[in-house]
C-alpha positions, 0 to 999 in steps of 0.5 A: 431241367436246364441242367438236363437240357446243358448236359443234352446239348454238350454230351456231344462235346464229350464224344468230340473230346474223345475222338479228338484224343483217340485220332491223337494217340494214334497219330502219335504212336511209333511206327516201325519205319526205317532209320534215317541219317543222322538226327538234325539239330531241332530233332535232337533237341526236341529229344533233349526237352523230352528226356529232361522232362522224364528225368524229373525224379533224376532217373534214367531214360530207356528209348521206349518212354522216349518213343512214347513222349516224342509219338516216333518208334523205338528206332528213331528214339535209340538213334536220338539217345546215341546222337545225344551221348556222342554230342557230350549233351548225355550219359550212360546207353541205349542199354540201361538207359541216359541221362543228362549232363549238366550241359545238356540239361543247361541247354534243355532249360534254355529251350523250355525257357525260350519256347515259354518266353515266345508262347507269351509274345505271341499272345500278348503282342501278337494276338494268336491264340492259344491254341496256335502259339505252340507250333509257332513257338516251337519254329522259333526257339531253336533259332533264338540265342541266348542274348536275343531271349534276354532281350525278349525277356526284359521287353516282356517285362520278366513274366512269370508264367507263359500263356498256357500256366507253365512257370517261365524260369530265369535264365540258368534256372531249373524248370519246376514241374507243373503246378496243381493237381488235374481236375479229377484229382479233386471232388465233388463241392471243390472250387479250384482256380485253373493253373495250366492247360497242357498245350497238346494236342491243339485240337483239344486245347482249343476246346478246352478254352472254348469251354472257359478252361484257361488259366485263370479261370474258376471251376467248381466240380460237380459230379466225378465219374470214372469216365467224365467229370462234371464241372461249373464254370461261371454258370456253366454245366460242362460234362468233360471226359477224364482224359481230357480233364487230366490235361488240366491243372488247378488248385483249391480256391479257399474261402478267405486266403490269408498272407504267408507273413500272418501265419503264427509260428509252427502253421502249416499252409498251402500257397493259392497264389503268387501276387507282384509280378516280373523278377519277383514272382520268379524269385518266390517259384524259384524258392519253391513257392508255387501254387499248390506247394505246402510251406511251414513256418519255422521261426521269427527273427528277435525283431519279428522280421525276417521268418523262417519257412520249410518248404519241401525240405529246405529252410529258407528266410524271407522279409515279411513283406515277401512273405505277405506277397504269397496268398496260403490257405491255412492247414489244420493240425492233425 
């Protein structure tokens, strides 16, 4: 019965999720508008972050998955690929596609990396909330120097993860794709800690974590339907549309996580978590070591210490005592 009254009461939430995405997407779709003069500087790099993201697989961009990540016409996105090419920052046509330089894509990195950075401040030492601090961050980034972001960056104590769960990298480091999987990639009985909450769109976000899906945050899946997912949190039934739940991202919570440095040689295992903080917790994403990835123990050394481990197809050697910061669930042979 009080599971009936909930999903009573919050059906309509689902209803506002929906027209909250459907007002998104149209608000976002290209419009056949005229092309203005040439792109400003904050337009051409709000490009720049787009196209380094698409072009995570390391191929080419074409103007239609650029118009379609930006929400502008197929007009404005070839203008933008033009301006990039010309400014050295891109290669290759509007024909067959473009892809960064390596100086464009620095500077991609440094965006990403500035705007993370800012979106933390804001939250932590400004108190706005999440929902807010896009936008704002956004304004700031692109009047941000790179000396003025070191020095942010060591105010803040080198946090690894801005507000919403997106990994902040070192400066010159490349940017990791997000972590964890969406909700609905997951089943019914699943217990998930949520990792990230896409940022966009506002209205949804601010949902979202007004229905306690932030990171952080512990989840069980209770019903999974092609529409909606039904999911607990705390001793809350929330109904949740799909698209809305593909906006967040989570992995498994194991009954007892073990440290990555008690595994024997030749386990396979899931990282859970990242413990430490600062410099640390950065140097372990930046192995690859993120929520979500598989890692192989290959070898000790004759002492015992350091170990060997295989993570997405690269050896790399850690001190046990790094290796114990890592929290894995254990994966079963076979």
């Amino acid at each position: 019965m009080e599971t009936t009254n909930a999903l009573n009461w919050l059906w309509p939430a689902v209803s506002a999720v929906l027209a909250v995405l459907l007002l998104w997407s149209l608000r976002r779709r290209p419009e056949s508008t005229s092309v203005p003069g040439p792109p400003q500087v904050v337009e051409r790099e709000d490009a720049l972050k787009e196209i380094y993201k698409l072009q995570q697989d390391g191929s080419t961009v074409e103007s239609g998955a650029l118009a379609r990540a930006m929400g502008i016409s197929i007009e404005m996105a070839e203008h933008l690929m033009e301006a990039l090419v010309t400014s050295a920052w891109a290669e290759g046509s509007v024909g067959t596609g473009i892809r960064l330089t390596t100086r464009g894509g620095e500077r991609a990195q440094e965006l990403i990396r500035i705007h993370r950075l800012w979106e933390r401040y804001l939250v932590d030492r400004e108190g706005m909330s999440l929902a807010a601090v896009h936008i704002e961050a956004h304004r700031r980034e692109h009047e941000t120097i790179p000396d003025e972001a070191a020095k942010l960056d060591a105010e803040l104590g080198h946090p690894a993860w801005d507000p919403h769960g997106d990994i902040i990298p070192d400066a010159g480091h490349r940017v990791p794709p997000p972590a964890g999987n969406p909700l609905p990639a997951y089943m019914p009985g699943d217990r998930l800690r949520i990792l990230r909450v896409e940022n966009e769109p506002p209205a949804l976000l601010a949902q979202l974590v007004a229905m306690g899906l932030k990171p952080g945050a512990e989840v069980e899946v209770v019903e999974r339907q092609p529409e909606h997912l039904t999911v607990k949190v705390n001793a809350d039934i929330l109904p949740l549309a799909t698209a809305a739940a593909e906006r967040v991202h989570a992995v498994p919570v194991p009954v007892l996580p073990v440290p990555l440095g008690e595994l024997p040689v030749g386990s396979r295992a899931t990282v859970i978590e990242v413990k430490g903080g600062g410099k640390h917790q950065r140097r372990m994403l930046d192995m690859g070591l993120v929520p979500g990835a598989e890692v192989a123990v290959i070898r000790t050394a004759p002492l015992g210490d350091p170990i060997e481990y295989r993570i997405k197809g690269t050896a790399i050697a850690m001190r046990r005592t790094d290796a114990d910061s890592i929290l894995v669930e254990e994966l079963r042979n076979g």
